[in-house]
C-alpha angles and dihedrals in degrees: 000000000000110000129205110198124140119231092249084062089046094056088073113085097228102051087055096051082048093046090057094052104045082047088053087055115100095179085236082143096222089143096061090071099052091046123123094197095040087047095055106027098032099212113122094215074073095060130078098259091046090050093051092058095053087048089048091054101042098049099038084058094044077222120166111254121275125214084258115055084038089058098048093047092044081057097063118103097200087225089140100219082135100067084038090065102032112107090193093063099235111179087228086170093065095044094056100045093053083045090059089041097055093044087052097058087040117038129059113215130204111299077242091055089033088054091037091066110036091061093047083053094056108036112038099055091057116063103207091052086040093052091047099050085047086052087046092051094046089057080036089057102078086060098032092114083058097053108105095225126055091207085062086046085048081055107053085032090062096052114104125236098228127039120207119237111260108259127219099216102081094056124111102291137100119253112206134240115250110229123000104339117237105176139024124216139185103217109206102213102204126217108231089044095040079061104041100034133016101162086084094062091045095051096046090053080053104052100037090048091050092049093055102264120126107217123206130201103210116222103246115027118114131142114018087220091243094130095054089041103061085040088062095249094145090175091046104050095035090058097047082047094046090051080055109049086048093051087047096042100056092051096053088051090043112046094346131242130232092198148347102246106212117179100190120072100215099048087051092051093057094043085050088061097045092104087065105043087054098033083115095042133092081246094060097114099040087044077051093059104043091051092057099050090037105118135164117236103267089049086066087042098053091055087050120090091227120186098208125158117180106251090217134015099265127175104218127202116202132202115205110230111233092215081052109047099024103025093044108009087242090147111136108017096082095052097045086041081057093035096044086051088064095269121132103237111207112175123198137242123278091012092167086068116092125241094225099248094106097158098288100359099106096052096041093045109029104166097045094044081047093059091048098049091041086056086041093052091055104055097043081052090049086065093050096224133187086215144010117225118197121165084223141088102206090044087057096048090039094052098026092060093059105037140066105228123081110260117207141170132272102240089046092063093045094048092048082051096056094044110293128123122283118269112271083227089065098048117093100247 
């Protein structure tokens, strides 16, 4: 794609990456059919390369964003298919995300979207706030059709009925390897998940434990950032990231670390990329570092020699994670690591297409995410499966809310198939 940029654009970081990647593009149109949002709403402003023309615009004029070009980038998922089906490698992630940036600085939303989002930003990557405004939407759910907004309605709709108990064991503290260690390892605990589940934490310190690896909580990790991030919020996920590359920092250059274990594939996606969001800033080597230990959970798994046998004959149905097959080409590995355990692995029809979580998506964009799960739904359905396995907190919210079968995650059945307890999904209530 020709380009137009003056050399005074092009002096801003951001504008050259940009300016890579729009010139990468060859309008082919590949990514169109590999689209959620062109596949369920059919215009093709709502597809990658349409999308690509609105940023291009936008950012050559330096012109202050219009209602148009806001709508159709607020409704990208960021799922990545896209990348995933490119044969001309545009980097459609780092396009996007200085799109958002950019429309952040530039544009003023509605005082309601304004609002919206500033609460999201503030509530969801920390866990206590995160707990009490879950408490607040389940005494919200008897009135929620009287609620005005249905993003308000997606909200109190999302909350769980029922909110684990906090666990200690994703607190700052070392758990120790059983047996001779052979690895150590810096878990990064979450916050979404640390409030909606705590069962996966739980289930990663036991494996790994039980594997031989010691596993430490660093004082002072927390969000990823991927949440502001993909809001647009530059100030805010860079300094979640930064408290993160420090903590983990300190650890590599203290006791040393083999890996940074990440059992959410959103939130490793975003740490994998950490090298290059901070590729301009005083944190650039240690962000460096962290991006190129950085693993998600059955990468680790995969490199361990782990004696599981399924405990009982399940049919499992896995969905792969966007953020997993598409953010970081973690495709098969999951399914062989289940298979290889004594499961039967069925995966269901269409598995590049997102289920419409996509961090706040589903709260941002009800209607369109409710199209997608409702697809999704369907073709996990369509395996008959006993359970659903997905590598992804907000995967396993988004589907579990709208099907009948428990859904889990990967490294709990894997650690319930190497000795641990039995998942609590699985368990009658």
């Amino acid at each position: 794609m020709r380009t137009e940029f003056t050399p005074d654009q092009l002096k801003d970081p951001g504008t050259a990456r940009a300016n890579e990647i729009l010139r990468a593009c060859v309008h082919c149109g590949f990514c169109t059919a590999t689209c959620p949002t062109y596949q369920v709403l059919g215009d093709e402003l709502d597809s990658p390369r349409g999308r690509i023309y609105l940023i291009k615009d936008m950012l050559e004029n330096n012109r202050v964003p219009d209602e148009k070009t806001v709508k159709h980038v607020d409704r990208c998922l960021s799922c990545l298919a896209c990348m995933t089906t490119c044969p001309s490698g545009v980097h459609y992630m780092h396009l996007v995300d200085h799109a958002r940036a950019y429309i952040d600085k530039n544009y003023k939303r509605r005082w309601d979207d304004r609002a919206l989002r500033w609460i999201l930003a503030r509530i969801i990557p920390y866990p206590t706030r995160f707990r009490l405004a879950l408490f607040a939407a389940g005494l919200a759910r008897p009135f929620s059709r009287i609620l005005p907004d249905k993003r308000l309605r997606a909200m109190v709709a999302m909350a769980p009925r029922r909110l684990p108990t906090p666990s200690l064991n994703d607190s700052p503290q070392t758990h120790l390897a059983q047996g001779p260690r052979i690895k150590r390892v810096a878990l990064m605990t979450g916050c979404a998940q640390k409030a909606l589940n705590t069962d996966i934490n739980d289930a990663t310190i036991r494996l790994l434990t039980r594997a031989g690896v010691e596993v430490v909580i660093p004082k002072g990790e927390g969000c990823c950032g991927s949440l502001t991030h993909h809001m647009g919020k530059e100030d805010l996920a860079h300094g979640s990231a930064a408290r993160n590359i420090r903590a983990w920092a300190a650890e590599m250059d203290g006791a040393g670390l083999d890996a940074i274990v990440i059992n959410t594939s959103g939130c490793g996606t975003t740490v994998k990329d950490y090298g290059h969001m901070f590729r301009n800033d005083p944190l650039a080597t240690d962000a460096a570092r962290v991006s190129a230990i950085a693993k998600d959970i059955t990468e680790v798994l995969g490199d361990l020699d782990l004696p599981a046998q399924a405990p009982e004959a399940l049919r499992i149905g896995y969905h792969s994670a966007c953020s997993l097959q598409h953010g970081q080409r973690i495709k098969d590995l999951p399914k062989d690591l289940l298979t290889r355990a004594g499961f039967q692995v069925a995966t269901p029809a269409d598995p590049h297409l997102c289920c419409g979580s996509a961090g706040t998506y589903n709260l941002m964009q009800p209607e369109i995410s409710g199209q997608l799960k409702a697809r999704k739904i369907r073709t996990l359905e369509a395996v008959q499966p006993d359970i659903i396995a997905a590598g992804n907190i907000g995967c396993m919210m988004q589907i579990g809310s709208g099907i009948g079968v428990p859904v889990v995650h990967t490294v709990e059945l894997m650690d319930w198939a190497t000795g641990g307890p039995k998942p609590a999904a699985l368990k009658p209530h």
